[in-house]
LUMMIVEX-332630 format. One record per residue: residue number from 1; residue in one letter; x, y, z of N, C-alpha, C in turn. Coordinates in steps of 0.05 Angstrom, whole numbers. Atoms other than C-alpha are relative to their C-alpha. Layout:
# residues N
<rec zafi="NUM" gudren="A" n_x="X" n_y="Y" n_z="Z" ca_x="X" ca_y="Y" ca_z="Z" c_x="X" c_y="Y" c_z="Z"/>
...
This chain:
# residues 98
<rec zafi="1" gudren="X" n_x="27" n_y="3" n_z="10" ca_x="6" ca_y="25" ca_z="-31" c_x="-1" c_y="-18" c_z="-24"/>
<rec zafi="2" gudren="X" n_x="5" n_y="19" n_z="18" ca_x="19" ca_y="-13" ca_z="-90" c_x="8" c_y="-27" c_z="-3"/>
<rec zafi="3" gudren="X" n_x="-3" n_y="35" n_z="-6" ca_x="35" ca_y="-79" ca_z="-59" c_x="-32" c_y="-10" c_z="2"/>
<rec zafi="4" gudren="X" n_x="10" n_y="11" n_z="-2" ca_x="-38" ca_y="-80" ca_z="-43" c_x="-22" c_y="-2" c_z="-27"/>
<rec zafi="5" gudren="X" n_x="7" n_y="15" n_z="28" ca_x="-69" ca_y="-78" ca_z="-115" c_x="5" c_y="-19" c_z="-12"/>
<rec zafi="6" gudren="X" n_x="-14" n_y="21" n_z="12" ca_x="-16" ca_y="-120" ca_z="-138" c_x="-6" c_y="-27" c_z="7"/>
<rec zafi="7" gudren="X" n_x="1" n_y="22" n_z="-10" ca_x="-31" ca_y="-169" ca_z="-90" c_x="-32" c_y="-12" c_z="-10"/>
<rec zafi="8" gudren="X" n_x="31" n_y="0" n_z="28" ca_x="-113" ca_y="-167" ca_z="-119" c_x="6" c_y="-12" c_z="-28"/>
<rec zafi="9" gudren="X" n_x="-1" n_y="7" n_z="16" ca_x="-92" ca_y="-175" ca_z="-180" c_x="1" c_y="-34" c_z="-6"/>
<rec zafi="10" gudren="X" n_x="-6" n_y="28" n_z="-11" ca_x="-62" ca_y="-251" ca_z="-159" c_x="-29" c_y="-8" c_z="12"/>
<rec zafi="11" gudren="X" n_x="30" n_y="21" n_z="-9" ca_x="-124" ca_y="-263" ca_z="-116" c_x="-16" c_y="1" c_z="-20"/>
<rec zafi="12" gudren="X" n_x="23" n_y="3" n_z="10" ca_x="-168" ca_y="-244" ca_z="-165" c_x="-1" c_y="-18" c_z="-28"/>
<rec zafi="13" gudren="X" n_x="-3" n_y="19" n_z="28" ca_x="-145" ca_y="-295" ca_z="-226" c_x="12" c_y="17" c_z="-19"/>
<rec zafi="14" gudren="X" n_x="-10" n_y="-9" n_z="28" ca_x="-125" ca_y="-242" ca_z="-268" c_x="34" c_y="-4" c_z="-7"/>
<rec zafi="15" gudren="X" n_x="-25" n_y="8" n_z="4" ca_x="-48" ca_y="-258" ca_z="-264" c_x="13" c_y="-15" c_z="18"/>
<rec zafi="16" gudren="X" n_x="-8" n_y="19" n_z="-21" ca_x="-8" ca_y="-312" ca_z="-235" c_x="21" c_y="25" c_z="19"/>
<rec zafi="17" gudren="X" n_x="-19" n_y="-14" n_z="-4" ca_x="47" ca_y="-254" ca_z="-228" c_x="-4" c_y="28" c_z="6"/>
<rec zafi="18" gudren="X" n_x="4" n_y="-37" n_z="5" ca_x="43" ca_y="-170" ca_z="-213" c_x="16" c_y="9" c_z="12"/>
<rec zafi="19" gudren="X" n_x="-12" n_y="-18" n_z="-3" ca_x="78" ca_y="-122" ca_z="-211" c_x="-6" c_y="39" c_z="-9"/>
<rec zafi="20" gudren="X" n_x="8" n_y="-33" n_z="-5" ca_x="59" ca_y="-45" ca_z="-191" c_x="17" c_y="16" c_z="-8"/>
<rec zafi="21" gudren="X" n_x="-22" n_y="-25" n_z="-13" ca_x="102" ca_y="12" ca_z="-206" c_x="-26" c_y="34" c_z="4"/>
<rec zafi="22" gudren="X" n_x="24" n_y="-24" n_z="1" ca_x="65" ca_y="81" ca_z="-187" c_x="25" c_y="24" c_z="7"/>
<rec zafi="23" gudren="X" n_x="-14" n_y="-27" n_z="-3" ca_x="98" ca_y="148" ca_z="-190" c_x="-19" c_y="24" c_z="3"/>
<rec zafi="24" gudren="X" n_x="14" n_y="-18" n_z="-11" ca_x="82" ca_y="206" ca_z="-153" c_x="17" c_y="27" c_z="-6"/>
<rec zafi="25" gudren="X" n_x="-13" n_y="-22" n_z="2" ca_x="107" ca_y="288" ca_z="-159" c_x="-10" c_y="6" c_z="21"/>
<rec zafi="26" gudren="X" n_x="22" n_y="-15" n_z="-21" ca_x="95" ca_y="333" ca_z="-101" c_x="-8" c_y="23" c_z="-14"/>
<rec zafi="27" gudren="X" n_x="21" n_y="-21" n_z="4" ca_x="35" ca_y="379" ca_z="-113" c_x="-8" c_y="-9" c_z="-24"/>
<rec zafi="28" gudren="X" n_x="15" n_y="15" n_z="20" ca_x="7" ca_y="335" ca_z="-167" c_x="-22" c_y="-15" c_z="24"/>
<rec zafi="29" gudren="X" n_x="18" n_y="14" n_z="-6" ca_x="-55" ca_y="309" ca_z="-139" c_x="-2" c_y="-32" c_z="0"/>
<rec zafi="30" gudren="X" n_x="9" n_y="39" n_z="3" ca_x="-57" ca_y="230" ca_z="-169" c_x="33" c_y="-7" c_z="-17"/>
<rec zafi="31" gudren="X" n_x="-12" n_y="0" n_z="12" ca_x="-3" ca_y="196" ca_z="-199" c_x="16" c_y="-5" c_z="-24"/>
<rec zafi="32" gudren="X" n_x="-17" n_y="-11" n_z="34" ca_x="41" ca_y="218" ca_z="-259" c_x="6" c_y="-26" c_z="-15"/>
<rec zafi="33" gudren="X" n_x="-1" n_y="26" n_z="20" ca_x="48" ca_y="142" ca_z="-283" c_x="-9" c_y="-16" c_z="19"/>
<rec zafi="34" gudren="X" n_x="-2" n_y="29" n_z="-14" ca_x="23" ca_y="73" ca_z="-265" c_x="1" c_y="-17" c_z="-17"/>
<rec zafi="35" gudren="X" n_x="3" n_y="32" n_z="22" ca_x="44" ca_y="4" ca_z="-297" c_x="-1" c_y="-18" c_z="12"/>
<rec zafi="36" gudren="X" n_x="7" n_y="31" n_z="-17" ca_x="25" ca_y="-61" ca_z="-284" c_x="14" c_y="-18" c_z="-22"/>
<rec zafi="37" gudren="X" n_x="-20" n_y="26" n_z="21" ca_x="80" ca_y="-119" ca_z="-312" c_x="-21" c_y="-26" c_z="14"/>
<rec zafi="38" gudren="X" n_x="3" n_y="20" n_z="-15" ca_x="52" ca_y="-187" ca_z="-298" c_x="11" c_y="-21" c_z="-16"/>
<rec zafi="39" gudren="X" n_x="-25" n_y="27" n_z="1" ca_x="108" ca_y="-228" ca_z="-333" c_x="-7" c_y="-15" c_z="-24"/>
<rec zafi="40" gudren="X" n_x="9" n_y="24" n_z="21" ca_x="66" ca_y="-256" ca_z="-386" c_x="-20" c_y="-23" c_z="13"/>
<rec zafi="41" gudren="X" n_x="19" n_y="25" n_z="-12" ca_x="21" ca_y="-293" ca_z="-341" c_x="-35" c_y="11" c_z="2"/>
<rec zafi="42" gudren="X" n_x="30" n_y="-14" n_z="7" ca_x="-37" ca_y="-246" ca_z="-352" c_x="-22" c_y="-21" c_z="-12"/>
<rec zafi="43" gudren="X" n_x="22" n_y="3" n_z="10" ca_x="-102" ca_y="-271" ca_z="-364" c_x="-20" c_y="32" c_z="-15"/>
<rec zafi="44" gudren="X" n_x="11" n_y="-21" n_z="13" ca_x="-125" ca_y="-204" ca_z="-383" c_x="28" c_y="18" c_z="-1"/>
<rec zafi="45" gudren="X" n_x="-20" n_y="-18" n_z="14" ca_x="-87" ca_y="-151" ca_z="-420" c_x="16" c_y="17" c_z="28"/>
<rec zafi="46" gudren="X" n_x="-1" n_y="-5" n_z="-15" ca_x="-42" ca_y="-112" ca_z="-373" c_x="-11" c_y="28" c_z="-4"/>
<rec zafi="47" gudren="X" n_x="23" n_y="-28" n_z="6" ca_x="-78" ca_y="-36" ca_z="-406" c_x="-33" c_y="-8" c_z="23"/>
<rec zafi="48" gudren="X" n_x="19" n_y="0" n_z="-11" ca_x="-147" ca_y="-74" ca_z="-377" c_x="-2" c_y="-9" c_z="34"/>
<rec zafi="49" gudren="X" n_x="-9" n_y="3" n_z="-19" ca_x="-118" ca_y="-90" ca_z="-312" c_x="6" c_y="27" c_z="16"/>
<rec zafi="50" gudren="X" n_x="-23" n_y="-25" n_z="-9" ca_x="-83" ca_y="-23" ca_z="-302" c_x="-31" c_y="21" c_z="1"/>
<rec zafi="51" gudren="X" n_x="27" n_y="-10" n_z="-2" ca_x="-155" ca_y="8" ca_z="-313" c_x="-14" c_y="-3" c_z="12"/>
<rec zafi="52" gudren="X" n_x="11" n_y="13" n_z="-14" ca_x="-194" ca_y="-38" ca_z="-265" c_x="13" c_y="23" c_z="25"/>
<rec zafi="53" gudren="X" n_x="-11" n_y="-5" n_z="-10" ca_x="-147" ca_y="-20" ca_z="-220" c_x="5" c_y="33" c_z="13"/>
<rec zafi="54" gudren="X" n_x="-9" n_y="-31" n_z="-8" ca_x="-143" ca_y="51" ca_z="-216" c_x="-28" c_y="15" c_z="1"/>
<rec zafi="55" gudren="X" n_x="34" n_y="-3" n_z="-1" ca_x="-229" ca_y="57" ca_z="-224" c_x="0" c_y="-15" c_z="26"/>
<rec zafi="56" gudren="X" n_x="7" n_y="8" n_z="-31" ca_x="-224" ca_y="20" ca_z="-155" c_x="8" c_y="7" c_z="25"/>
<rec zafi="57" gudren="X" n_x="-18" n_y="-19" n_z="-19" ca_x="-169" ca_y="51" ca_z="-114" c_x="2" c_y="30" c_z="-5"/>
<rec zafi="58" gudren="X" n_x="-5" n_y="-27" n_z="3" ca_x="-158" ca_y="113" ca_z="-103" c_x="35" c_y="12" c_z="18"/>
<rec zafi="59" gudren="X" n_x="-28" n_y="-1" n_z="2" ca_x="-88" ca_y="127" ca_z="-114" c_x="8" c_y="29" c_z="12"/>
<rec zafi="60" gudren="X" n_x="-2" n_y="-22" n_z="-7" ca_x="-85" ca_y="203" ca_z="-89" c_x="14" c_y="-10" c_z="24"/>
<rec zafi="61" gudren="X" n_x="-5" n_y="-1" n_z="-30" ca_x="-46" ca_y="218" ca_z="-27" c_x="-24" c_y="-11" c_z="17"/>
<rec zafi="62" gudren="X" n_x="29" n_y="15" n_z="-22" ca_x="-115" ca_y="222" ca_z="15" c_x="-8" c_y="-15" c_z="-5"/>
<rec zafi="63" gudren="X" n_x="18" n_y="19" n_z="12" ca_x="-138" ca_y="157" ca_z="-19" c_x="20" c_y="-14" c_z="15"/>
<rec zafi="64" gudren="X" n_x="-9" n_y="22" n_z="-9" ca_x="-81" ca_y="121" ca_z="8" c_x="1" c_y="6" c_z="35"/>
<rec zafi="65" gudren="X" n_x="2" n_y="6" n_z="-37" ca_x="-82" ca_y="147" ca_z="82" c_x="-28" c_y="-8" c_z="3"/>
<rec zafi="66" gudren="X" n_x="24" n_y="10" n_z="-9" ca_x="-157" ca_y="129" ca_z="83" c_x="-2" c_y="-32" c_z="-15"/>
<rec zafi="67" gudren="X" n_x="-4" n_y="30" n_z="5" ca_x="-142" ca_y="62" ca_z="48" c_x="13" c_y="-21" c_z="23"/>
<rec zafi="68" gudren="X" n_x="-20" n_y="20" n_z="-20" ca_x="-87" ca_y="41" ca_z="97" c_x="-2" c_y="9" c_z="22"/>
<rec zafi="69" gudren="X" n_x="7" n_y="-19" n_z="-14" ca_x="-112" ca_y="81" ca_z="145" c_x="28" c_y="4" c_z="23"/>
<rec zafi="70" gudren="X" n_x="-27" n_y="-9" n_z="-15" ca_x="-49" ca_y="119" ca_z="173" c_x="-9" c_y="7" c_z="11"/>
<rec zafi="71" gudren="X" n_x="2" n_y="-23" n_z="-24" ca_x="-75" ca_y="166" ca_z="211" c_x="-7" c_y="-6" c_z="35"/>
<rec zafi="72" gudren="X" n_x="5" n_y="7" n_z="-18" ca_x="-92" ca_y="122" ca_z="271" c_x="34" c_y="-3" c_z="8"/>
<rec zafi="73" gudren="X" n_x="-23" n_y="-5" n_z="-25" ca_x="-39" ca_y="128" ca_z="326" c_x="13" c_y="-27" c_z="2"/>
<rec zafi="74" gudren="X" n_x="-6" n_y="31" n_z="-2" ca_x="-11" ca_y="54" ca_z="332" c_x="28" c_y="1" c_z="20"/>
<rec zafi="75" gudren="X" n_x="-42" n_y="-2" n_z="-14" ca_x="69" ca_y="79" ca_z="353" c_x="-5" c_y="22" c_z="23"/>
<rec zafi="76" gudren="X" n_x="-12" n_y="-25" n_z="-22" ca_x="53" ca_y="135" ca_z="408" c_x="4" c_y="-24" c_z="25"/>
<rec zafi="77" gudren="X" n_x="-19" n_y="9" n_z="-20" ca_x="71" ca_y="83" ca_z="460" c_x="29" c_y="-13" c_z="7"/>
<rec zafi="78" gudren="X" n_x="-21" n_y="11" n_z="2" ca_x="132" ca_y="55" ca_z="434" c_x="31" c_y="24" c_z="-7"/>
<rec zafi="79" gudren="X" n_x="-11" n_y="-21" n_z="6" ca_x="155" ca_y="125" ca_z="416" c_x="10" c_y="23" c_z="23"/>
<rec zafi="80" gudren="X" n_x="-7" n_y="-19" n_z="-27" ca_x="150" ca_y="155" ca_z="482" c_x="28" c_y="7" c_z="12"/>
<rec zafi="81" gudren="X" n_x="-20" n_y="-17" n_z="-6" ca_x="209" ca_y="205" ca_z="498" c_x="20" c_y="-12" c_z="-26"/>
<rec zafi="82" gudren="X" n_x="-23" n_y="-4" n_z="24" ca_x="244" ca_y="184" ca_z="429" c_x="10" c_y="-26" c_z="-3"/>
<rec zafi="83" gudren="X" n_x="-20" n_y="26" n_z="-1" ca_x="263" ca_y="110" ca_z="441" c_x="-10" c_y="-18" c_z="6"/>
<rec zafi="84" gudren="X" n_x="17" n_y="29" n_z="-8" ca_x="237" ca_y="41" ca_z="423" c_x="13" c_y="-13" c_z="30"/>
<rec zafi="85" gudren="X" n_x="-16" n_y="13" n_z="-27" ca_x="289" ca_y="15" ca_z="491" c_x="-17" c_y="5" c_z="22"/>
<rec zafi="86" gudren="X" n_x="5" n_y="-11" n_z="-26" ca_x="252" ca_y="49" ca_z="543" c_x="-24" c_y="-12" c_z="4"/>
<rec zafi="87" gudren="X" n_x="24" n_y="17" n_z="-19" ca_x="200" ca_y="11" ca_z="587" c_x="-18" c_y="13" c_z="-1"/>
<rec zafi="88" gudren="X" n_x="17" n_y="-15" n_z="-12" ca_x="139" ca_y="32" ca_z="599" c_x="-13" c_y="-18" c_z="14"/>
<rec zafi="89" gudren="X" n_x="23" n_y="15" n_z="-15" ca_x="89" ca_y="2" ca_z="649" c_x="-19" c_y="-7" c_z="-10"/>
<rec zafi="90" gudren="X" n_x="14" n_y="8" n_z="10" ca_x="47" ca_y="-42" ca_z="626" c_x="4" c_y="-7" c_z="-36"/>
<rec zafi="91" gudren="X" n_x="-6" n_y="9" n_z="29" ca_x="77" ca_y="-51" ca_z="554" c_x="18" c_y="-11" c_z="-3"/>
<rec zafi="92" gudren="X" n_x="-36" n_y="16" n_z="9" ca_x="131" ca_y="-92" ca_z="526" c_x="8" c_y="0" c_z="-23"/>
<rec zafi="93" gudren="X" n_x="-17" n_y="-6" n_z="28" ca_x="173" ca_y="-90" ca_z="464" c_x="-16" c_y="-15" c_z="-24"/>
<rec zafi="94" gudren="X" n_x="16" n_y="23" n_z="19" ca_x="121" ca_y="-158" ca_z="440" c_x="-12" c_y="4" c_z="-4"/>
<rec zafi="95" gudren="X" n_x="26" n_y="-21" n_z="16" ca_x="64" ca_y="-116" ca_z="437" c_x="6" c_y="12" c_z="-19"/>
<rec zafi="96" gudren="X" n_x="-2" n_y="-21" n_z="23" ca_x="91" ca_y="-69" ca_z="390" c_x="3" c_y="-21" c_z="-18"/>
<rec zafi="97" gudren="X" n_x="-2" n_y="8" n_z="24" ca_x="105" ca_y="-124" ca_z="338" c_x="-14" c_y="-22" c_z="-3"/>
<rec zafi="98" gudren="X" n_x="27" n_y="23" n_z="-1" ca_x="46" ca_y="-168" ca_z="353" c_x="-21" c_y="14" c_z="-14"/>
């Protein structure tokens, strides 16, 4: 999840450079630290960045499966009986990484 703020940060002008770190506990709700390095290439402070940032995402567990949306099924055909090797009809190995 925090490749895709980081990567914002770059599109949006505020640093040529970013870098995310985010730490999580289990049964903590949001998480227990986040910093934003950007190398010195900041146009804005990395405190007003790291603020932006966390008022727009929603860093929680459920914020990131409805961000990146996991919960859609994508692998039940390449999964079938336990093993990317096995054929199925109608699918091929190039689908799954297309």
């Amino acid at each position: 999840m925090a490749r895709f703020p980081a990567r914002q940060v770059v599109a949006r002008g505020w640093a040529r450079k970013s870098l995310l770190q985010i730490a999580y506990a289990i049964g903590v709700g949001g998480p227990l630290s986040f910093l934003v390095e950007t190398s010195g290439t900041g146009k804005r402070s990395a405190g007003d960045i790291g603020s932006a940032l966390r008022d727009e995402f929603e860093l929680t567990p459920a914020g990131i499966l409805i961000t990146l949306d996991l919960q859609r099924q994508i692998y039940e055909l390449t999964t079938t009986d336990g093993h990317f090797g096995r054929v199925r009809e109608g699918f091929t190995s190039e689908q799954a990484s297309g």
